[in-house]
KEVEX-738818 format. One line per 2 residues: number of its first residue (from 0); their letters; for each residue x, y, z of N, C-alpha, C. Coordinates in Angstrom, 1 decimal, padded with zeros to 4 digits. Layout:
<pts>
NUM) A) X Y Z X Y Z X Y Z ~ ...
</pts>
This chain:
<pts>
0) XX) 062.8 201.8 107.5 062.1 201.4 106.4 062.9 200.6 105.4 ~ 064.0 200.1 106.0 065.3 199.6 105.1 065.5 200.2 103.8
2) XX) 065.9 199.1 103.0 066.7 199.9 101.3 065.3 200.4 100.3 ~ 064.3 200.0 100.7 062.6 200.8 100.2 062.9 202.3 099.9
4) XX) 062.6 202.6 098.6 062.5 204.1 098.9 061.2 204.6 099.8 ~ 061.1 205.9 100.1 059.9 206.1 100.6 059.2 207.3 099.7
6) XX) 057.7 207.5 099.0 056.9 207.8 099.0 056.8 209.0 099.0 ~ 056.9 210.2 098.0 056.4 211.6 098.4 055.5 212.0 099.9
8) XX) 054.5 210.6 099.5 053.5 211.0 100.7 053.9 210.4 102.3 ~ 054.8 209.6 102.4 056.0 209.2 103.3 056.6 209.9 104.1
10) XX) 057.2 210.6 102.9 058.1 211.7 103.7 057.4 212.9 104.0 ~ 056.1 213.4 103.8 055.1 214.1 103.8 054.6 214.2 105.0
12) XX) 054.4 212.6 105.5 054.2 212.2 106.6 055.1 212.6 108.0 ~ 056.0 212.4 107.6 057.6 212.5 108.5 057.7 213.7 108.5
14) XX) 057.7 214.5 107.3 058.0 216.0 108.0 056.9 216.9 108.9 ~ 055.5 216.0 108.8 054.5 216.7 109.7 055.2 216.6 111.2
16) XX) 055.9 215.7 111.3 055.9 215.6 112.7 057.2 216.2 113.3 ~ 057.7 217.1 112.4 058.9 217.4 112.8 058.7 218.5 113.4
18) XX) 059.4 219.1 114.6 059.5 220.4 115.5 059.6 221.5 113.9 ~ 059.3 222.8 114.3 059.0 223.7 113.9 060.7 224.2 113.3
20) XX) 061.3 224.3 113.9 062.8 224.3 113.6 063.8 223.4 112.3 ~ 062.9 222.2 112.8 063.6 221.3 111.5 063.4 221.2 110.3
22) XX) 061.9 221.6 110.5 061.0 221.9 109.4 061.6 223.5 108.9 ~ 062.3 224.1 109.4 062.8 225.5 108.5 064.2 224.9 108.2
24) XX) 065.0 224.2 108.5 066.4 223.6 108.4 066.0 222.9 106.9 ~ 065.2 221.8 107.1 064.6 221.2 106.2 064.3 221.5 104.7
26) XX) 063.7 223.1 105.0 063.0 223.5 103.9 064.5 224.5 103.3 ~ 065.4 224.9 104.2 066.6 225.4 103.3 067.2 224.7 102.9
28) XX) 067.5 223.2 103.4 068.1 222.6 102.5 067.7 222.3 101.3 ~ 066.2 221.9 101.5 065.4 221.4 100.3 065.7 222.5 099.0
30) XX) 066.1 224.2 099.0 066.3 224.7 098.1 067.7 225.1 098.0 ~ 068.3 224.7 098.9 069.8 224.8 098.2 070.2 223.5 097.4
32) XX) 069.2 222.6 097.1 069.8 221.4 096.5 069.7 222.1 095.0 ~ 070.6 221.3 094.6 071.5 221.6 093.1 070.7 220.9 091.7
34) XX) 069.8 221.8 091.2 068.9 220.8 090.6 069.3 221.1 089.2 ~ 070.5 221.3 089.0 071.1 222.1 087.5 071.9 220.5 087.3
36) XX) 072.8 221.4 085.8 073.8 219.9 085.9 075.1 219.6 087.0 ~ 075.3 218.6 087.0 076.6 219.0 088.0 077.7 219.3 088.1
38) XX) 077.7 220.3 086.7 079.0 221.2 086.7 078.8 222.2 087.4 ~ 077.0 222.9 087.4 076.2 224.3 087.9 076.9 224.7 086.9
40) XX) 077.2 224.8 085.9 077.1 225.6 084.6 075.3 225.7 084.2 ~ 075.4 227.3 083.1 074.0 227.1 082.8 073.8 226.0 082.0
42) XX) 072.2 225.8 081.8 072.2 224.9 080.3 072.6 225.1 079.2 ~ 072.1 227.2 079.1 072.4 227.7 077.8 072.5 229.1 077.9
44) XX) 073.5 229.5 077.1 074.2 231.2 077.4 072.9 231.7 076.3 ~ 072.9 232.9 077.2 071.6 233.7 076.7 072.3 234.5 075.5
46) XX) 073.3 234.6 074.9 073.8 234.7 073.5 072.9 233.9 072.6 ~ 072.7 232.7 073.5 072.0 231.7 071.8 071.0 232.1 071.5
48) XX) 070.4 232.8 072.2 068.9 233.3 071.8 068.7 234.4 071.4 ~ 069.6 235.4 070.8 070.1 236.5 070.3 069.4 236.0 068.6
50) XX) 068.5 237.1 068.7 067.8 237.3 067.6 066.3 236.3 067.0 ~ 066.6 235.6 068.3 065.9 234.2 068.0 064.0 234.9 067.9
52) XX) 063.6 235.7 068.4 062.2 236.6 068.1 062.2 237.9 067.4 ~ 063.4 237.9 066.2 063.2 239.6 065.9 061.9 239.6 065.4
54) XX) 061.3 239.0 064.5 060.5 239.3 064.0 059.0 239.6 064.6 ~ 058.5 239.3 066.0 058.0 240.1 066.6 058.0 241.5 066.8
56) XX) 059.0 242.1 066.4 059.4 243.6 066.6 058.3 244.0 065.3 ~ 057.9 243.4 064.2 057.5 244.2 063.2 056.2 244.5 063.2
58) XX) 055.7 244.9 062.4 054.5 245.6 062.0 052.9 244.3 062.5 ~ 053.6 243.1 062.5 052.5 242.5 062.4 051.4 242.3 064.0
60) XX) 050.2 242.6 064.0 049.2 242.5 065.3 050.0 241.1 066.0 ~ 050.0 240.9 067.3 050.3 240.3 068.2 049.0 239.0 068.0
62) XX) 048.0 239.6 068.2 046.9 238.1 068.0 046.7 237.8 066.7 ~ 047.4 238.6 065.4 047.1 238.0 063.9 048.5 236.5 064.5
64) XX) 049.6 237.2 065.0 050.6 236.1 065.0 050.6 235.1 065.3 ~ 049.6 234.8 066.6 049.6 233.8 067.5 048.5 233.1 066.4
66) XX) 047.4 233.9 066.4 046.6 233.0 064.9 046.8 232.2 063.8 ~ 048.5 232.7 063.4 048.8 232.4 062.1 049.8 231.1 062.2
68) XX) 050.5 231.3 064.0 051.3 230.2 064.0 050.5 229.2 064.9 ~ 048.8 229.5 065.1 048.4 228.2 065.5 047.5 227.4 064.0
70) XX) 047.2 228.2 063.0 047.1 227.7 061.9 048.2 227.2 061.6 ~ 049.1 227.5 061.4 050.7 226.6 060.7 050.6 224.9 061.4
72) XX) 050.4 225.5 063.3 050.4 224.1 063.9 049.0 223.0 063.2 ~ 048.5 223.5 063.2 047.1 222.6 063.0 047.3 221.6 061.1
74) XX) 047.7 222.5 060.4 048.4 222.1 059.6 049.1 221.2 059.7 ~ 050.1 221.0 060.3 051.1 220.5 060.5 050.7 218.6 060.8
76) X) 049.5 218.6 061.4 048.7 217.9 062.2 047.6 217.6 062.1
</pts>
């Protein structure tokens, strides 16, 4: 297909026709690819998010909340 990329639906095409075998080779490679950054560091240490919802913990109803911060959004907009 020379320097052309090919097409989700391309390669779609191409893996139908592959033996049963290459198609499982295939599909483990396909999830050992590295789709992080290329250090494989995380993005973000779960420290940063320390405390980031206390206020859920309190007294207030669960659907008054979601109510009150989709009024805030609408607001906003």
């Amino acid at each position: 297909m020379g320097n052309r990329m090919m097409t989700v639906n391309e390669i779609w095409e191409q893996v139908r026709i592959l033996k049963l075998e290459e198609r499982n080779e295939l599909i483990n490679r396909l999830l050992m690819l590295d789709t992080d950054t290329e250090t494989n560091e995380p993005l973000h240490d779960i420290l940063e998010f320390e405390g980031i919802a206390a206020h859920l913990a309190d007294e207030e109803d669960p659907q008054a909340y979601v109510n009150r911060i989709r009024d805030e959004w609408d607001k906003r907009f």
